[in-house]
Phi, psi and omega in degrees: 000333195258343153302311178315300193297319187305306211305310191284344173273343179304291183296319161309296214293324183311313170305292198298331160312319191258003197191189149078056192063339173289115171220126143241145180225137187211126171304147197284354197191143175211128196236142190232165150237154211284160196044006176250186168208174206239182170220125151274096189288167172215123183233157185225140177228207158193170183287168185281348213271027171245114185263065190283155192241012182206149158253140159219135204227133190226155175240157173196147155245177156101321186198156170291354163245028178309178145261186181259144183269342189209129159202124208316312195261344156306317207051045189262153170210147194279091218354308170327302185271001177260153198106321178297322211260125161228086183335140190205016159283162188205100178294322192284318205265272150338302156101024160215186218200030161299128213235138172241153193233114203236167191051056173319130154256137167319302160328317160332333179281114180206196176227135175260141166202126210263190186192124158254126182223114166257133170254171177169252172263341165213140194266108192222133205232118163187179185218179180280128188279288188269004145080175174241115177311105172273121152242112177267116168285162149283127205293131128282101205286148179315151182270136169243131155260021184297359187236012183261339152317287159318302181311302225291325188292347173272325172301312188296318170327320197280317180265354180252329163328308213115333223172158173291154169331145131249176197304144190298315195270327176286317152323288194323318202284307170288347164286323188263004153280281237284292195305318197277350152327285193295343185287297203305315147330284204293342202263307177315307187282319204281335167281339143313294155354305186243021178252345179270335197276289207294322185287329160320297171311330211256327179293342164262011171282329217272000000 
C-alpha cells in the first residue's frame, strides 16, 4: 500500500512538471572556474487557481531524487556547500529560487536540481526534470610574456654597451679623476704662464 501511494504522489508531481502551470526552468549546462563562482538560475511558475502563502524552495544533486544540498526554509546546507551557498532567489515577488555557489571546486561538477514547494489554499509540490549540468574547470594561471621584452632590451644593451653596466660609484670615482685631471692642467699652464711672464719681464729690466 505504501509503494501503491509513493508511485501515485510520484506520478502527480511528474504530471504537475509537465503541464497544468507547473515549470520549473534551469539553463541545461553551466561552466565555472575552480575558485570563482556561478548563479544557478531557477525561475518557476504555477496555475492561477493557487494563492500560495508559503515557499519552499530546495536544491539536490547528483540525480533526480539525489540528495539535498540546500533548503531555504529549513535552512539547512550541506556540509560540503557550507558557507559556500548563497540564495539569491525571491519566490513571492520574482517566482524564482536561483542559488550561487560560491569558492568553485573542481568537485563542484555535477547536475543540480531545483524543487519547488508551495502552501496556501493548496498544497503543491515539484521540480526540474533534467536540472543543470554544472562544469567546473580547473584554475589555471595565464601564460605572460611581459617580461621576455626587457630580457631580450637588456641583452642588446649588453651587447652594443660591450659589457655589463658599470657600477655607480665607480662612474662617480672616474668623473671625479677626469675633473681633478683638468684642475691640475689648468693650474700647470697658468703656472708655465706666469713664470714665461716673470722672465720676460725680468730680460727687459736689464
Amino acid at each position: 500500500m505504501g509503494s501503491a501511494l509513493h508511485l501515485l504522489l510520484l506520478s502527480l508531481c511528474v504530471g504537475m512538471i509537465h503541464g497544468d502551470g507547473f515549470t520549473v526552468k534551469q539553463p541545461g549546462r553551466l561552466e565555472g572556474v575552480e575558485g570563482g563562482w556561478i548563479d544557478i538560475p531557477c525561475t518557476f511558475t504555477y496555475p492561477d487557481t493557487h494563492t500560495p502563502t508559503g515557499y519552499d524552495i530546495a536544491w539536490r544533486r547528483n540525480e533526480f531524487h539525489g540528495e539535498f544540498i540546500f533548503n531555504m526554509s529549513l535552512g539547512y546546507t550541506h556540509p560540503e556547500y557550507r558557507g559556500r551557498i548563497q540564495f539569491l532567489g525571491d519566490p513571492a515577488k520574482e517566482r524564482t529560487g536561483t542559488i550561487r555557489i560560491k569558492q568553485l571546486r573542481t568537485r563542484d561538477t555535477n547536475r543540480y536540481f531545483c524543487r519547488v514547494a508551495i502552501t496556501g489554499n493548496r498544497y503543491a509540490l515539484w521540480q526540474s526534470v533534467p536540472g543543470t549540468y554544472l562544469t567546473v574547470r580547473a584554475w589555471r594561471p595565464e601564460t605572460t610574456t611581459d617580461r621576455a621584452p626587457s630580457s631580450v632590451s637588456a641583452a642588446s644593451q649588453r651587447s652594443v654597451d660591450g659589457g655589463d653596466p658599470l657600477p655607480q660609484g665607480l662612474i662617480l670615482i672616474i668623473k671625479a679623476g677626469f675633473a681633478l685631471t683638468i684642475l691640475v692642467t689648468v693650474w700647470l699652464v697658468g703656472m708655465c704662464l706666469m713664470n714665461r711672464k716673470e722672465v720676460t719681464d725680468s730680460s727687459d729690466g736689464n
